[in-house]
Phi, psi and omega in degrees: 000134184297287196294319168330305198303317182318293195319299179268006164262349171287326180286315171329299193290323199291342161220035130285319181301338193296332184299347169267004179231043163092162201285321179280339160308300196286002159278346187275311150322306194306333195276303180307334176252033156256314198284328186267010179287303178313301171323300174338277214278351156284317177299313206303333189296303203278005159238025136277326187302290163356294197296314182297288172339294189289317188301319193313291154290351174311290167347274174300018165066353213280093197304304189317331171302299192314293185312294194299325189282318176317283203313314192282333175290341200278320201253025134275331143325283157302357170265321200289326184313300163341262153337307186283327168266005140327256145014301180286336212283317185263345168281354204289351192294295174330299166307280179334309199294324185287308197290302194260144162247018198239108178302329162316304186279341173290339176295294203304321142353305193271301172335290171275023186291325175302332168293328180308298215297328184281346193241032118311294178289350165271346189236008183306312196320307220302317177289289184008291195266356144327282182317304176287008164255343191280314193293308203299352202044034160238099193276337174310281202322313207279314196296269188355286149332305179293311178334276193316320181281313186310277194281356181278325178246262176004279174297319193277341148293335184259310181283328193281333191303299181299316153329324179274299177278323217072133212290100161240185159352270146318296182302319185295327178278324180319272199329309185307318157298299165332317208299318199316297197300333189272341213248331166274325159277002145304287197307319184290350201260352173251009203281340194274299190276351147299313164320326185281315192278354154296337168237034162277000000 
């Protein structure tokens, strides 16, 4: 799938990069995608369930079933979101203590933690509604999207950041949130015409 191919070449560059700012920034990434490979597979059950719920009413034309299963899929999604960036927020000396024995790389860690620790809470929607388009069959609607969020913010916040600032880390995790953000709210904002082909 073009969104899947996106997806995973934007993480991809996002833990790669860390090699151009010394070995403990990229041991540090490698840490930050552990925690968000763990968020991943706590979001993703429930935005299969999502995906079951919607395909179920899809399926049967029921647009209202479609409503109810999005609003019931939405709020255990924004508690585990919740929740995990607590959790990263408050947890981290532990969580380090568990990954790492290198003090280099838990500072550098520690530098970038606030980004980790937000992007739960910034990306649940983004699987959510992942999910509630995979049931709807509409996977076209979701590539559109991701397009729009890579190259309309995403590439164009990294040049511009680096043109202004210079290319770092730090600017690379930014971008990565936003992309979360920009990319559930793509999706919410196309969320009407799905609702329209569905009740066709």
């Amino acid at each position: 799938m073009g969104r899947t191919a996106l997806l995973t070449s934007v993480v991809t560059f996002v833990a790669s990069i860390g090699s151009h700012f010394g070995p403990e920034v990229l041991a540090a990434n490698a840490i930050m995608l552990q925690l968000m490979n763990v968020a991943s597979y706590a979001l993703d059950g429930y935005a299969n369930a999502a995906e079951a719920l919607v395909a179920h009413a899809a399926g049967a034309g029921d647009l209202p079933g479609v409503h109810a299963a999005v609003i019931a899929s939405a709020i255990p999604m924004a508690a585990i979101g919740v929740v995990l960036s607590l959790g990263y927020w408050l947890g981290r000396d532990v969580i380090l203590g568990a990954l790492t024995d290198l003090p280099e790389v838990r500072e550098a860690a520690i530098d970038y933690w606030p980004w980790i620790a937000l992007l739960p809470l910034v990306s649940w929607g983004a699987y959510w509604l992942d999910g509630v388009f995979l049931g709807a069959g509409q996977s076209g609607l979701m590539f559109v999207a991701m397009v729009a969020s890579v190259v309309g913010v995403f590439l164009p916040l990294l040049l511009v950041g680096a043109a202004a600032w210079g290319l770092s880390n730090g600017l690379v995790w930014t971008a990565f949130l936003v992309l979360n953000i920009v990319r559930q709210v793509s999706l919410g904002v196309a969320y009407p015409r799905l609702a329209r082909r569905i009740s066709v």
